[in-house]
mmCIF file of the N, C-alpha and C atoms, coordinates in Angstrom:
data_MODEL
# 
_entry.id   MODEL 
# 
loop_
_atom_site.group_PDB 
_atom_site.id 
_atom_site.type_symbol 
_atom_site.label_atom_id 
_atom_site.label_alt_id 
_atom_site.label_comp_id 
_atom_site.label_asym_id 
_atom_site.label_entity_id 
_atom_site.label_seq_id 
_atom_site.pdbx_PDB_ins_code 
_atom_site.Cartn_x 
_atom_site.Cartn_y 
_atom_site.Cartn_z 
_atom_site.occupancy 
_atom_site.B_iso_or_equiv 
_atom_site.pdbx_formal_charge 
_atom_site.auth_seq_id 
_atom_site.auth_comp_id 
_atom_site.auth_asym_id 
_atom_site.auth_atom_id 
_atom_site.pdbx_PDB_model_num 
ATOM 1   N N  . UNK A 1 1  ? 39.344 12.470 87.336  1.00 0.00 ? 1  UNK A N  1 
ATOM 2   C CA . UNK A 1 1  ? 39.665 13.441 86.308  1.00 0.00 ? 1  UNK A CA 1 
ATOM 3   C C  . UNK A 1 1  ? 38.485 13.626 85.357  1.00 0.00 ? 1  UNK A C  1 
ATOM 4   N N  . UNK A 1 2  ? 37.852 12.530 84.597  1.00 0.00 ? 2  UNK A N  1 
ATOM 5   C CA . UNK A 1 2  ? 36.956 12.330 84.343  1.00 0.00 ? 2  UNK A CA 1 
ATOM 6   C C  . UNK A 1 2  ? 35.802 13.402 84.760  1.00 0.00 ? 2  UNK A C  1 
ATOM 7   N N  . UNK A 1 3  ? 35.374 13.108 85.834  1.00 0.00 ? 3  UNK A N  1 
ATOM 8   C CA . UNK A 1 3  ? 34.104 13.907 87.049  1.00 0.00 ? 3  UNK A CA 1 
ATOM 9   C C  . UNK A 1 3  ? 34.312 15.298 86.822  1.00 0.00 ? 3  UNK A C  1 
ATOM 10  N N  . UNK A 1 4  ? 35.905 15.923 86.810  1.00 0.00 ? 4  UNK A N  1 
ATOM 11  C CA . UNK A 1 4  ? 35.845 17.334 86.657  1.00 0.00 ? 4  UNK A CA 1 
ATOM 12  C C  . UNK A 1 4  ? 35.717 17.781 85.758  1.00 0.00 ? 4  UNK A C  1 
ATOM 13  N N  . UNK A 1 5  ? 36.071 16.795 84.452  1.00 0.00 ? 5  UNK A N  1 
ATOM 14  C CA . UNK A 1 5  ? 35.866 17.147 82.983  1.00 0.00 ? 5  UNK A CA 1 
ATOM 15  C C  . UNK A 1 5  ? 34.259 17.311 82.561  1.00 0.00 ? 5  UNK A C  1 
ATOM 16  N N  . UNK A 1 6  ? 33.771 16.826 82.838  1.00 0.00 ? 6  UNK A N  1 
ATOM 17  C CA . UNK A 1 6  ? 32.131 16.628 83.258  1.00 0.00 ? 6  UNK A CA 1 
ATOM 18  C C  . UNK A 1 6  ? 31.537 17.710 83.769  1.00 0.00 ? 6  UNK A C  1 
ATOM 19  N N  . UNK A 1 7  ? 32.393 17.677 85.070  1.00 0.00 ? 7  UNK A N  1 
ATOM 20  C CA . UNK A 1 7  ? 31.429 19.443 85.756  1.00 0.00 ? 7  UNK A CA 1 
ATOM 21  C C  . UNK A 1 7  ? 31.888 20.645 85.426  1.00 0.00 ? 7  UNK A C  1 
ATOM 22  N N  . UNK A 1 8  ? 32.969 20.664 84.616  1.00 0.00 ? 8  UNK A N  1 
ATOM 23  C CA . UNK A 1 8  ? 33.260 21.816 84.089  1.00 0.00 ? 8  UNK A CA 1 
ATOM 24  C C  . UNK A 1 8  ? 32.729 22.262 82.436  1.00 0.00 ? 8  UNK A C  1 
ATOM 25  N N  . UNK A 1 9  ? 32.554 20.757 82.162  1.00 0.00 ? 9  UNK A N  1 
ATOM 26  C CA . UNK A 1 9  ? 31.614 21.388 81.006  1.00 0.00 ? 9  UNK A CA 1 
ATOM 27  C C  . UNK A 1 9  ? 30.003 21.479 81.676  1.00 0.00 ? 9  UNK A C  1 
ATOM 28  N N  . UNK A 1 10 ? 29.307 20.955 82.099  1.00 0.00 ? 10 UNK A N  1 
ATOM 29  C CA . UNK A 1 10 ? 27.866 21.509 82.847  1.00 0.00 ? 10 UNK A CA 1 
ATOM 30  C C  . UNK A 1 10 ? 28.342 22.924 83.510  1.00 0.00 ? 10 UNK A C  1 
ATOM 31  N N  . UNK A 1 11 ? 29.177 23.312 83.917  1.00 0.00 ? 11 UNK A N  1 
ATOM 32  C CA . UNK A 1 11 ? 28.849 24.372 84.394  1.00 0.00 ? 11 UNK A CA 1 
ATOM 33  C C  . UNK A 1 11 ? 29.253 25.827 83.566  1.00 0.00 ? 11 UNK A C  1 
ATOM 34  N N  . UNK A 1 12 ? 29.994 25.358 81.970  1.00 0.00 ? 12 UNK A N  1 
ATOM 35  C CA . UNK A 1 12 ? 30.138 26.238 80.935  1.00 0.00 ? 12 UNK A CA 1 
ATOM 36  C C  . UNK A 1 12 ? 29.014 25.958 80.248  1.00 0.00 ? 12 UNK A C  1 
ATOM 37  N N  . UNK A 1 13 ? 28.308 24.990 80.010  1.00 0.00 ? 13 UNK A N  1 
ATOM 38  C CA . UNK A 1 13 ? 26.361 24.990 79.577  1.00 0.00 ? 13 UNK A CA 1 
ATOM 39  C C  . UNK A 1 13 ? 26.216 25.792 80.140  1.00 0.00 ? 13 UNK A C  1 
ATOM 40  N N  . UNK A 1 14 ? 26.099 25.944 81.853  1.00 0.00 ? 14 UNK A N  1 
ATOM 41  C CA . UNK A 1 14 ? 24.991 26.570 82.437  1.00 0.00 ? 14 UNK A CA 1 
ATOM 42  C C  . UNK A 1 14 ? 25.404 28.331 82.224  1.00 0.00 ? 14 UNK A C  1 
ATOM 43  N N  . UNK A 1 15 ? 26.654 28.851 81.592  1.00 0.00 ? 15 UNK A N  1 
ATOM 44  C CA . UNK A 1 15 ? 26.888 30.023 81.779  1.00 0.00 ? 15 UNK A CA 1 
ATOM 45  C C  . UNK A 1 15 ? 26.362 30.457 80.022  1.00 0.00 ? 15 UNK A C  1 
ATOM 46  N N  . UNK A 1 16 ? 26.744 29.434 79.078  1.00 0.00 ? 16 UNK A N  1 
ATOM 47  C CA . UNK A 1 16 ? 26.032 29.980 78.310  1.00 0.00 ? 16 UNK A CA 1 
ATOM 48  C C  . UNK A 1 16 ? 24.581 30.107 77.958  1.00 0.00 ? 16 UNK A C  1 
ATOM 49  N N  . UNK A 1 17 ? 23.963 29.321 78.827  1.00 0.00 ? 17 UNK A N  1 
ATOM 50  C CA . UNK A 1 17 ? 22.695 29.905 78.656  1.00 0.00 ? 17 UNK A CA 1 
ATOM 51  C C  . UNK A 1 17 ? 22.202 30.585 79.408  1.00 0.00 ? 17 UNK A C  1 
ATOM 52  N N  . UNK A 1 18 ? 22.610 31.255 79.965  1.00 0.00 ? 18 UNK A N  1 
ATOM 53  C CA . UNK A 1 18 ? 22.373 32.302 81.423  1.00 0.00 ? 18 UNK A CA 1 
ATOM 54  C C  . UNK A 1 18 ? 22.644 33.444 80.670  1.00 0.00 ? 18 UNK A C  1 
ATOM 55  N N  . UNK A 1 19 ? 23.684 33.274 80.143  1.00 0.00 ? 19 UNK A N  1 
ATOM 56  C CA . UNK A 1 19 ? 24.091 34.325 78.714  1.00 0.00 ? 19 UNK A CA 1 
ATOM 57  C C  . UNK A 1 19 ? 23.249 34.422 77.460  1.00 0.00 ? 19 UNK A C  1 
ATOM 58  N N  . UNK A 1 20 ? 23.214 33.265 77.046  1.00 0.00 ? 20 UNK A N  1 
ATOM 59  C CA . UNK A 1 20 ? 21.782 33.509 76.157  1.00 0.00 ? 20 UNK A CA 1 
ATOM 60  C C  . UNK A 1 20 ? 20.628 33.946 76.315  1.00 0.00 ? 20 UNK A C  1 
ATOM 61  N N  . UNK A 1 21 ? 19.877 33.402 77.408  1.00 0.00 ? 21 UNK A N  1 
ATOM 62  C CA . UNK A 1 21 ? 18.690 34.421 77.934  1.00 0.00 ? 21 UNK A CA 1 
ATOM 63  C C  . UNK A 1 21 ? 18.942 35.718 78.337  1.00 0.00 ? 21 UNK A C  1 
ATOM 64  N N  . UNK A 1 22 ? 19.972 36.030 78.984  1.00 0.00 ? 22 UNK A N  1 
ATOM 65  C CA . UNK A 1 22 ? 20.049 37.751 79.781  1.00 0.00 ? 22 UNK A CA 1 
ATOM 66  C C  . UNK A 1 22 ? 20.149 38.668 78.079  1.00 0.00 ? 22 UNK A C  1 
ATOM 67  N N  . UNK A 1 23 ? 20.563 38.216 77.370  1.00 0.00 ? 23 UNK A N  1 
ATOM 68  C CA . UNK A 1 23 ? 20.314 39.113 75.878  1.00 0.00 ? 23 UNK A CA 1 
ATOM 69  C C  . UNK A 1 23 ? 18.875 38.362 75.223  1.00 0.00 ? 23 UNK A C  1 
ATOM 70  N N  . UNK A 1 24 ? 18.122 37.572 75.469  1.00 0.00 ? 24 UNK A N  1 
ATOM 71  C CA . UNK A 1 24 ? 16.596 38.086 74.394  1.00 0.00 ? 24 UNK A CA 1 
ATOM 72  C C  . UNK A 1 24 ? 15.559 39.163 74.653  1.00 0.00 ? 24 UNK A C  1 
ATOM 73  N N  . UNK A 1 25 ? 14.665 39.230 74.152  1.00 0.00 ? 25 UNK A N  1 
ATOM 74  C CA . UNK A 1 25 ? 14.227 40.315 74.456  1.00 0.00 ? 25 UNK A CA 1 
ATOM 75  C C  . UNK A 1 25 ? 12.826 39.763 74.860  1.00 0.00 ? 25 UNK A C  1 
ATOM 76  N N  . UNK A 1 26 ? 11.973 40.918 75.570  1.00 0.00 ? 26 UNK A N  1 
ATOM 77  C CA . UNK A 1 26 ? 10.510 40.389 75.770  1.00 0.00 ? 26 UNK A CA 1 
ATOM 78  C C  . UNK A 1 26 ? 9.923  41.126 75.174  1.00 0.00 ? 26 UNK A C  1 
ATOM 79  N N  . UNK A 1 27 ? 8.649  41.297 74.178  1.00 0.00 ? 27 UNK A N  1 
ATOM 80  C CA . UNK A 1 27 ? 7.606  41.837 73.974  1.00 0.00 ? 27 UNK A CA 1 
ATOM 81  C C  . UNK A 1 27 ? 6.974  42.614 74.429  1.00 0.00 ? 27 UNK A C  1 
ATOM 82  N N  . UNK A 1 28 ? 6.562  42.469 75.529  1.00 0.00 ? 28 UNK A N  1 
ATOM 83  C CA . UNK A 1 28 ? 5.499  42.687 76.319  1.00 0.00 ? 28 UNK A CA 1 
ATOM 84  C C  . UNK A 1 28 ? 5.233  43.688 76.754  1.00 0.00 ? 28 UNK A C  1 
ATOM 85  N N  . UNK A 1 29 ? 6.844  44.261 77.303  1.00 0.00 ? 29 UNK A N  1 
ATOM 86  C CA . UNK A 1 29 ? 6.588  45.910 77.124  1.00 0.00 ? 29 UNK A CA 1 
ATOM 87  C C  . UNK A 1 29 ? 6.441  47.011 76.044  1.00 0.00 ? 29 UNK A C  1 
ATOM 88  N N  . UNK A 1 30 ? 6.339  46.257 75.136  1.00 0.00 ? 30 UNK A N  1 
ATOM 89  C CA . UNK A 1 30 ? 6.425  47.493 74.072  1.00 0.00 ? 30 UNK A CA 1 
ATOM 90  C C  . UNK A 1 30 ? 8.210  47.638 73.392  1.00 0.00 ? 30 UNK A C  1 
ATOM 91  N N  . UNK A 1 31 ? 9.009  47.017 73.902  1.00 0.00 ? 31 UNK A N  1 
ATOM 92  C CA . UNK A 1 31 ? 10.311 47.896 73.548  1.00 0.00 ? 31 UNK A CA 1 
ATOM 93  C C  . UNK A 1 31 ? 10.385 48.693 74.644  1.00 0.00 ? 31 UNK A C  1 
ATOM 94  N N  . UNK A 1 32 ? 10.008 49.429 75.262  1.00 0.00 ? 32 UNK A N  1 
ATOM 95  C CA . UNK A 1 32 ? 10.158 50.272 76.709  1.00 0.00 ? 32 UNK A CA 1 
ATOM 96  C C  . UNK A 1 32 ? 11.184 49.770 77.617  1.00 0.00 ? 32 UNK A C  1 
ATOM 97  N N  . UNK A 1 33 ? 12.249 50.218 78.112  1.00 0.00 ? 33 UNK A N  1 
ATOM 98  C CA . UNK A 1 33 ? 12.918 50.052 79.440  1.00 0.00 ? 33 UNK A CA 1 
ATOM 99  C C  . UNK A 1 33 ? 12.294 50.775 80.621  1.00 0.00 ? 33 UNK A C  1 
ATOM 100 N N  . UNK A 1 34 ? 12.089 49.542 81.384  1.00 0.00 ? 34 UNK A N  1 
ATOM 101 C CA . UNK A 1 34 ? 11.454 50.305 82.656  1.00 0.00 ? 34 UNK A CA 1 
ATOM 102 C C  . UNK A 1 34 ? 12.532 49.806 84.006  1.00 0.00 ? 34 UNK A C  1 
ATOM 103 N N  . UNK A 1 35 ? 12.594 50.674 84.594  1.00 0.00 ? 35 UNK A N  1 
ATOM 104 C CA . UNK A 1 35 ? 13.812 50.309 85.457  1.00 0.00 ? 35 UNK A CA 1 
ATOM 105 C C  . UNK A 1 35 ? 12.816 50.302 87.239  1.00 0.00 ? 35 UNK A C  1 
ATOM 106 N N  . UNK A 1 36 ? 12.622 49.476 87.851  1.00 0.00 ? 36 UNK A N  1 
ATOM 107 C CA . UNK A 1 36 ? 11.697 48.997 88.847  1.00 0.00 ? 36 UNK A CA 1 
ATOM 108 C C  . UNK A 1 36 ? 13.118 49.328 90.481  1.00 0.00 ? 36 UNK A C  1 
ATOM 109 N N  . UNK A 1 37 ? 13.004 50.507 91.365  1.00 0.00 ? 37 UNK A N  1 
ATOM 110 C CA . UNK A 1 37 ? 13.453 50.347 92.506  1.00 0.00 ? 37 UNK A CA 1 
ATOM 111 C C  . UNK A 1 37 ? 12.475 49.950 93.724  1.00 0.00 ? 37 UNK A C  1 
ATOM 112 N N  . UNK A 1 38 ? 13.278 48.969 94.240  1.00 0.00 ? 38 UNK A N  1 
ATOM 113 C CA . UNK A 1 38 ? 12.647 48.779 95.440  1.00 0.00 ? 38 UNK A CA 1 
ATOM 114 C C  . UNK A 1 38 ? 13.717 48.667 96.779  1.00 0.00 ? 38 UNK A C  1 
ATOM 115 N N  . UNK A 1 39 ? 12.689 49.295 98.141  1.00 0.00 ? 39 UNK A N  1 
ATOM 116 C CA . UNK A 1 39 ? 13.571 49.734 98.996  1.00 0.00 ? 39 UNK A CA 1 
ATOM 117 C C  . UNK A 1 39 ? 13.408 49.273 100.416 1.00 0.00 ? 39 UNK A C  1 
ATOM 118 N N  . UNK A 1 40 ? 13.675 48.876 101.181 1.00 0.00 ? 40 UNK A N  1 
ATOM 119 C CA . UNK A 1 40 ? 12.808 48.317 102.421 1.00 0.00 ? 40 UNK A CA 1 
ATOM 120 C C  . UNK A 1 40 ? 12.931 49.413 103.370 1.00 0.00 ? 40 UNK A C  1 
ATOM 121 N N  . UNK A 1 41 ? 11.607 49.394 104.101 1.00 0.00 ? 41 UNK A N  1 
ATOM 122 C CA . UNK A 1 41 ? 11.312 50.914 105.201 1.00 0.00 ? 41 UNK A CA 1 
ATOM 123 C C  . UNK A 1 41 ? 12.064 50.530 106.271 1.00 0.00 ? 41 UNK A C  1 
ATOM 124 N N  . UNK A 1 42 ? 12.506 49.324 106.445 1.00 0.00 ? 42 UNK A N  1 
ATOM 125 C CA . UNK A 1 42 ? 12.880 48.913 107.953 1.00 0.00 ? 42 UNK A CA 1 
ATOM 126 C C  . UNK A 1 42 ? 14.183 48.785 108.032 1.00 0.00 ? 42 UNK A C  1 
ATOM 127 N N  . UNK A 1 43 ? 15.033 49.131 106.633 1.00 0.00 ? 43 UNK A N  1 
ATOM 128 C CA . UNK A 1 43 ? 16.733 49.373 106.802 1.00 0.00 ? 43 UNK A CA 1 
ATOM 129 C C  . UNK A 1 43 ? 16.697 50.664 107.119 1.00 0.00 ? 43 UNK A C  1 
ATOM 130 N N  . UNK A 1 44 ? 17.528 51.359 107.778 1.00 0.00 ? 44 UNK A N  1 
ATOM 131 C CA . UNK A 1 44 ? 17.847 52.650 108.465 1.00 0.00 ? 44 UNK A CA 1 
ATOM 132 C C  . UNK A 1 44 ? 18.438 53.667 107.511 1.00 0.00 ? 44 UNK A C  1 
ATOM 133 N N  . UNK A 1 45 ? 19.205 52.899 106.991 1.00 0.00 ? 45 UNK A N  1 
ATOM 134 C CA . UNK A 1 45 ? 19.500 53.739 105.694 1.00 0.00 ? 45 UNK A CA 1 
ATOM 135 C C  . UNK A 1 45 ? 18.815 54.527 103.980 1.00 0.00 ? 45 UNK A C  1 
ATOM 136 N N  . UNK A 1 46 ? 17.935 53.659 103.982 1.00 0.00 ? 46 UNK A N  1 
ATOM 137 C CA . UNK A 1 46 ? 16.737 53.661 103.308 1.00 0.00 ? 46 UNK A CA 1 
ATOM 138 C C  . UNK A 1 46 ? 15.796 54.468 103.856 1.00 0.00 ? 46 UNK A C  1 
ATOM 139 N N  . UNK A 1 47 ? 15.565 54.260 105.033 1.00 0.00 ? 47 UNK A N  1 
ATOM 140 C CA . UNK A 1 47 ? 14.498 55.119 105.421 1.00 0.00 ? 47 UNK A CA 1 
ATOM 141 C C  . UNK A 1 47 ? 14.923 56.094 106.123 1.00 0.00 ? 47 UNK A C  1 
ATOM 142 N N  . UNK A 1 48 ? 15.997 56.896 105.974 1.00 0.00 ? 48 UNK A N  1 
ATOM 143 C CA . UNK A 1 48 ? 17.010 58.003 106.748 1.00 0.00 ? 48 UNK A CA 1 
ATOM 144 C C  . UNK A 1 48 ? 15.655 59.205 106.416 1.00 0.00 ? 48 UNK A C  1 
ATOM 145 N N  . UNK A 1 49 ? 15.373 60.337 107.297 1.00 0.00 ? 49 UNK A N  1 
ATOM 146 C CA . UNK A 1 49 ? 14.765 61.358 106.516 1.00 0.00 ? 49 UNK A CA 1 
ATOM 147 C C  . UNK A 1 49 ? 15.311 62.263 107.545 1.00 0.00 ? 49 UNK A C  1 
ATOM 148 N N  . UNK A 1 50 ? 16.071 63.358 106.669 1.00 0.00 ? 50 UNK A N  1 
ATOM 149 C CA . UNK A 1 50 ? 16.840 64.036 107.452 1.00 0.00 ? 50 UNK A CA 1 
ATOM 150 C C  . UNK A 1 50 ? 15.890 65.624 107.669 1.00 0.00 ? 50 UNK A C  1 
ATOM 151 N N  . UNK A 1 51 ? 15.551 65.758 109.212 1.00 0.00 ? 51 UNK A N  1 
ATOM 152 C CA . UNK A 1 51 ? 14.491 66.263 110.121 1.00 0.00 ? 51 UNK A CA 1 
ATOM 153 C C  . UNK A 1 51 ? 14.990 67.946 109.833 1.00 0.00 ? 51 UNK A C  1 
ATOM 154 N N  . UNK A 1 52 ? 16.457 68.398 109.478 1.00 0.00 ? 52 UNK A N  1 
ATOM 155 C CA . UNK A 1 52 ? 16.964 69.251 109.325 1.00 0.00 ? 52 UNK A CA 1 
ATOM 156 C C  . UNK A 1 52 ? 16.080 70.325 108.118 1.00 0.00 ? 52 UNK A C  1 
ATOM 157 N N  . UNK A 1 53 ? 16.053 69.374 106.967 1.00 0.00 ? 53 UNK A N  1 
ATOM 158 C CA . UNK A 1 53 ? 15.706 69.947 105.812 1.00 0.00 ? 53 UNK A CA 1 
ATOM 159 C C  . UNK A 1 53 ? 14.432 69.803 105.173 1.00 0.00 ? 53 UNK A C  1 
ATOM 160 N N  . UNK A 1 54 ? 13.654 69.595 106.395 1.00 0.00 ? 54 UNK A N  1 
ATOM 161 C CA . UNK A 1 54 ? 12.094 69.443 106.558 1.00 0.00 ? 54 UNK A CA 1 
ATOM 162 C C  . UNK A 1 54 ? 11.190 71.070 105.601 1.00 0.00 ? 54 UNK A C  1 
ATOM 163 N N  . UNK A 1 55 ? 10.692 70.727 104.608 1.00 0.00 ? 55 UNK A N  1 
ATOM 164 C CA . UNK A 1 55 ? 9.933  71.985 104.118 1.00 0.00 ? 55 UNK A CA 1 
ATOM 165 C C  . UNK A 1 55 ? 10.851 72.630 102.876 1.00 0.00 ? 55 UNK A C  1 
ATOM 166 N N  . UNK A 1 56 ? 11.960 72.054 102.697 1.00 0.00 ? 56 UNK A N  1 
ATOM 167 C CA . UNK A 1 56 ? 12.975 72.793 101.264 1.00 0.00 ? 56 UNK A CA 1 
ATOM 168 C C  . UNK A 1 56 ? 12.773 71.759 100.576 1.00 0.00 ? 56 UNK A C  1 
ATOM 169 N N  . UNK A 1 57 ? 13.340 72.385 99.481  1.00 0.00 ? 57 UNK A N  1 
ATOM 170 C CA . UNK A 1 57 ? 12.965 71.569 98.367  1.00 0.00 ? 57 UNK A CA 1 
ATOM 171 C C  . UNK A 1 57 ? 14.176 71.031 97.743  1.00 0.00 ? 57 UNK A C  1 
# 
């Protein structure tokens, strides 16, 4: 009983500080939100290019 009382508080530490860091802020950019996508060429879905609508915009 003990043991779970134990890992259930380590594992409410570990959420509040997972919580504490995901809200500070960094410097570094300026204040700027920059939002970063990345996509892999070799999923099929990602790299769909539909041959139909070749030249429109």
């Amino acid at each position: 009983m003990k043991m779970k009382k134990m890992l259930a508080l380590i594992l409410a530490l570990c959420l509040i500080v997972t919580a504490a860091a995901a809200c500070g802020e960094s410097g570094k950019d300026g204040g700027k939100e920059k939002l970063k996508v990345a996509t892999s060429p070799d999923f099929a879905p990602m790299a769909f290019v539909d041959t139909s609508k070749q030249g429109r915009s």
